[in-house]
C-alpha positions as CSV (number, residue, x, y, z in Angstrom):
1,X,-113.3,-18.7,112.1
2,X,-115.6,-21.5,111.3
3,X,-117.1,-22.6,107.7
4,X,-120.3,-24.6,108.4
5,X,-121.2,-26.7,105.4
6,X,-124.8,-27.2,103.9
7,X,-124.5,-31.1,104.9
8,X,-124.0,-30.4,108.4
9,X,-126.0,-27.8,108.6
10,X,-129.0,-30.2,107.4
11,X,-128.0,-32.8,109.3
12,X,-128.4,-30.8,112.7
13,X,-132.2,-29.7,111.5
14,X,-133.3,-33.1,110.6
15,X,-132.0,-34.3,114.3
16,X,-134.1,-31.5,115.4
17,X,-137.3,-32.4,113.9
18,X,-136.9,-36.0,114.9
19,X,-136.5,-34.9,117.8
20,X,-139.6,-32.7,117.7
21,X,-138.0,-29.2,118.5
22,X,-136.9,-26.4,116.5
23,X,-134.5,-23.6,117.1
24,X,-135.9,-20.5,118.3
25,X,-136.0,-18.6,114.9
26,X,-137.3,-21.5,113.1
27,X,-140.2,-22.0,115.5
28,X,-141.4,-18.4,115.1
29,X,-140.1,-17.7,118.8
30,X,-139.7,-14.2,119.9
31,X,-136.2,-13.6,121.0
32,X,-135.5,-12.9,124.6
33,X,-133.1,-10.4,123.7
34,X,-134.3,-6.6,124.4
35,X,-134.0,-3.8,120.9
36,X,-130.4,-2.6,121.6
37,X,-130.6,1.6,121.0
38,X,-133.7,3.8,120.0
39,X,-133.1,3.0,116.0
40,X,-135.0,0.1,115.0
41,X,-134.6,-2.5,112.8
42,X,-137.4,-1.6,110.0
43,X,-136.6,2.3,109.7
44,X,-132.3,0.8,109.2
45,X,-133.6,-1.7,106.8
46,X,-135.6,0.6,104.7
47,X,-132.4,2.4,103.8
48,X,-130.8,-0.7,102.8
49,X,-133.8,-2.4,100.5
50,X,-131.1,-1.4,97.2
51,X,-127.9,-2.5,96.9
52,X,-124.9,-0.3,94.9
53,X,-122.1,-3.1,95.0
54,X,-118.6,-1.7,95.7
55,X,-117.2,-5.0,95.8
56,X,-115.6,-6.6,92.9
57,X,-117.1,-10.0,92.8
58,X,-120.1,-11.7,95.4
59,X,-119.0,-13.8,98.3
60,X,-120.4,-17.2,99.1
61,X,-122.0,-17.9,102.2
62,X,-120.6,-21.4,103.0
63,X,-118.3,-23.9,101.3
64,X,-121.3,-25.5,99.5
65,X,-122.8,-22.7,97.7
66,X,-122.7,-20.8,95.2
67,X,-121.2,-16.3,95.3
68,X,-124.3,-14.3,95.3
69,X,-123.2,-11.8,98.1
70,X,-122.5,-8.6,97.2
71,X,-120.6,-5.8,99.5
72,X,-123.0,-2.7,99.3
73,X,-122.2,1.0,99.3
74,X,-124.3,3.5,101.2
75,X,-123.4,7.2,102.8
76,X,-121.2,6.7,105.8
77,X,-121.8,2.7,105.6
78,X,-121.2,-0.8,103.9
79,X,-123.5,-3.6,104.4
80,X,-124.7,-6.8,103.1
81,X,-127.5,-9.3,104.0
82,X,-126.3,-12.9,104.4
83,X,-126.7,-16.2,107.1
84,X,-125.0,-16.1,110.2
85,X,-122.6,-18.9,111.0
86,X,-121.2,-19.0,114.5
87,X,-117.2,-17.8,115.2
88,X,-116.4,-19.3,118.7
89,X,-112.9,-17.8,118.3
90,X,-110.8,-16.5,120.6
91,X,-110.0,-16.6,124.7
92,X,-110.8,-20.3,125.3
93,X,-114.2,-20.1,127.3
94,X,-117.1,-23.0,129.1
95,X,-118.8,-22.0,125.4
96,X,-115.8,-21.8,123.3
97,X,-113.1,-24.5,123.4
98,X,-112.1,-27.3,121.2
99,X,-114.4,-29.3,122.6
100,X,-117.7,-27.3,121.7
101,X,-116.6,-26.0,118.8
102,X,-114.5,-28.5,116.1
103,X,-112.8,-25.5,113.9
104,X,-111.6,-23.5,117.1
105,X,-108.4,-21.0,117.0
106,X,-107.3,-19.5,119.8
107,X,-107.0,-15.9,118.0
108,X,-108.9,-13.2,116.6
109,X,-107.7,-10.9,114.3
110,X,-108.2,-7.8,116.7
111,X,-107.4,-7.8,119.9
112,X,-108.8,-6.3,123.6
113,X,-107.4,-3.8,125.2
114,X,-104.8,-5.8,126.9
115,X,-103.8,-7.6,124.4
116,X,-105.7,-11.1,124.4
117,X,-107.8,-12.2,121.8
118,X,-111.6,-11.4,122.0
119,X,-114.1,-13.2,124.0
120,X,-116.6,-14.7,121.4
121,X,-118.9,-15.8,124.1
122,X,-119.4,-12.6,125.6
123,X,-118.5,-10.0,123.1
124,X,-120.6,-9.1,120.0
125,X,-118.7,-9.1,117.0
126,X,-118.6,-10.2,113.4
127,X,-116.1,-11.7,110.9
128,X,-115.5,-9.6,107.5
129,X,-113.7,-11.7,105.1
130,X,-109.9,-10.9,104.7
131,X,-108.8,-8.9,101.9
132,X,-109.1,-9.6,98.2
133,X,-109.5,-9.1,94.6
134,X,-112.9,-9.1,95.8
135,X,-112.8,-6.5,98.0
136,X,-110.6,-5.0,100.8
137,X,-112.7,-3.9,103.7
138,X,-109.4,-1.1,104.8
139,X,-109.9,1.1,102.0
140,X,-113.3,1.8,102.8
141,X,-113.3,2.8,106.0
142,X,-113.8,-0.7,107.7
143,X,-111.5,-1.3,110.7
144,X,-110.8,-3.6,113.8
145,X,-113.4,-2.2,116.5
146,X,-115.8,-0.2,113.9
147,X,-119.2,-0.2,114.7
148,X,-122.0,-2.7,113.2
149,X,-125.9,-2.7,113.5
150,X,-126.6,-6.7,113.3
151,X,-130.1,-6.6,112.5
152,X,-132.6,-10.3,112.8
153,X,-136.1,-11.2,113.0
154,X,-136.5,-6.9,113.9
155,X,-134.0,-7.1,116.5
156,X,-130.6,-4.9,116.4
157,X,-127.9,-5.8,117.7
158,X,-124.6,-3.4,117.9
159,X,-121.2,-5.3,117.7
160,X,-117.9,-4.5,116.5
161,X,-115.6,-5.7,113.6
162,X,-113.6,-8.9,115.9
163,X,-112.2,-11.4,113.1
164,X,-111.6,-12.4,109.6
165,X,-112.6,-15.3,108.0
166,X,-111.6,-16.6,104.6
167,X,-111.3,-14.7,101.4
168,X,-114.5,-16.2,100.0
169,X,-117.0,-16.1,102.2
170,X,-119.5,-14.0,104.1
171,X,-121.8,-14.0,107.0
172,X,-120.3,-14.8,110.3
173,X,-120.4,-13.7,114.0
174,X,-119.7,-14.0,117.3
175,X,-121.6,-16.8,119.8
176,X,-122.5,-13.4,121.6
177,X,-123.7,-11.7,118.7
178,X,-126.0,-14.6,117.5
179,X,-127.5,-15.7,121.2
180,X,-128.2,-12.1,121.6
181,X,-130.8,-12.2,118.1
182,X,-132.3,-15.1,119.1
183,X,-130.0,-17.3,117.1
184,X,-128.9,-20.9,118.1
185,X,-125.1,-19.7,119.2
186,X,-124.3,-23.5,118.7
187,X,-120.8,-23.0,117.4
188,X,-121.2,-26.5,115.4
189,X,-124.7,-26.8,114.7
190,X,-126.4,-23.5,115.2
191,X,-126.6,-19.8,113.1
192,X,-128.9,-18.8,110.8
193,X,-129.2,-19.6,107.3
194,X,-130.4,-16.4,105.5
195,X,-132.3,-13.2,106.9
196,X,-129.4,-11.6,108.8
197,X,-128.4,-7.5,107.4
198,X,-124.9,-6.4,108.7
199,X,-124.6,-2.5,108.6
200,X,-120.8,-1.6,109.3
201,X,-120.0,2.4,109.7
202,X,-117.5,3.7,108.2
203,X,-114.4,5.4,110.0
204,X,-115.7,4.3,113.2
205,X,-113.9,3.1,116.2
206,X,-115.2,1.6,119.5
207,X,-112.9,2.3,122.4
208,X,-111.9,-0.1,124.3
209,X,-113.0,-2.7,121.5
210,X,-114.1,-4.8,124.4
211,X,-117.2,-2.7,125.4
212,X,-120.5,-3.4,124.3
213,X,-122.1,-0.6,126.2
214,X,-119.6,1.7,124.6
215,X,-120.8,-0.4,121.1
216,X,-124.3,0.3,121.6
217,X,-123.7,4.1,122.9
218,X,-121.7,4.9,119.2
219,X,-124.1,2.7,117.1
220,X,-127.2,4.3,118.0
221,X,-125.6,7.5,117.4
222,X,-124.5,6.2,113.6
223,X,-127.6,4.6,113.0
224,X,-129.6,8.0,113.6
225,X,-126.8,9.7,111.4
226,X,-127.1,7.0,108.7
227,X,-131.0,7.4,108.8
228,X,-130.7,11.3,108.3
229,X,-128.3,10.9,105.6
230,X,-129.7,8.5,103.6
């Protein structure tokens, strides 16, 4: 699980513009990356323009700033809309390594079918934070392996729930997850700082967690059922 501060995070920008090149989402870019399902990303954000907060408190989104993230309630799903910092946890990979990424563990909270720790390199999936006073993502449905429509600059992506991060803080996902939107998977310099809506079905299960295509098969399904029921 990594925490990218504000200072680093400016840092890395003002090397890119003296360099003369911008990431992707900040040059107006289109991603390469194809619309996952047949839901798309403006009829699953029209049902998510109000937010009904379940959560006790708001999380923060890095270190640096201040909580203004709430955990919303709708039929059938939680979501909230937050950065995207980059978790390069995991099976140690060419991408992901101590090497590329300075906060790397090993482990993710869920595990593959086999056993190891996820791939983050290869495998969509985002962090929820661990349970809290602020909110405990169990009692409502969220598990290891549930389904989540990760939705950026109109693209949707479907990943599963892989890791937990700190008690404080939301708005992280895998390399996968992020290079997939378009996103600068750059474990220590790359994400997104705002913009990103996470839409996590309840009760659901992806099986083996390791899939993406059986990810994308389940999440289309629960993205038309969360359309018609809200």
């Amino acid at each position: 699980m990594r925490i990218r501060t504000l200072t680093l995070a400016a840092a890395s920008g003002a090397a890119l513009l003296a360099a003369g090149v911008l990431p992707a989402s900040a040059s107006g870019a289109t991603p390469k990356s194809a619309q996952e399902g047949t839901v798309s990303a403006a009829d699953l954000l029209s049902k998510v323009t109000s937010c009904s907060q379940i959560s006790n408190g708001k999380y923060r989104t890095d270190d640096e700033t201040s909580a203004t993230i709430p955990v919303c309630g709708k039929n059938g799903a939680v979501f909230w809309k937050a950065d995207m910092d980059i978790d390069c946890d995991g099976q140690r990979t060419s991408n992901c390594n101590e090497n590329a990424d300075p906060w790397y563990q090993d482990d993710t909270a869920f595990h593959q079918s086999n056993g190891k720790p996820l791939k983050a390199d290869s495998l969509p999936y985002i962090v929820v934070p661990s349970s809290s006073s602020i909110w405990k993502y169990s009692s409502y449905g969220i598990k290891g392996g549930g389904v989540v429509a990760v939705i950026y600059n109109n693209k949707v992506e479907y990943a599963v729930v892989g890791d937990t991060g700190p008690t404080n803080i939301i708005g992280e996902a895998s390399y996968a997850t992020a290079k997939a939107l378009g996103i600068d998977p750059d474990p220590a310099t790359g994400g997104a700082d705002s913009g990103v809506t996470y839409i996590l079905f309840k009760n659901s299960t992806v099986s083996p967690i390791e899939s993406h295509s059986a990810a994308v098969s389940l999440g289309d399904q629960l993205a038309k059922q969360f359309l018609q029921n809200n």
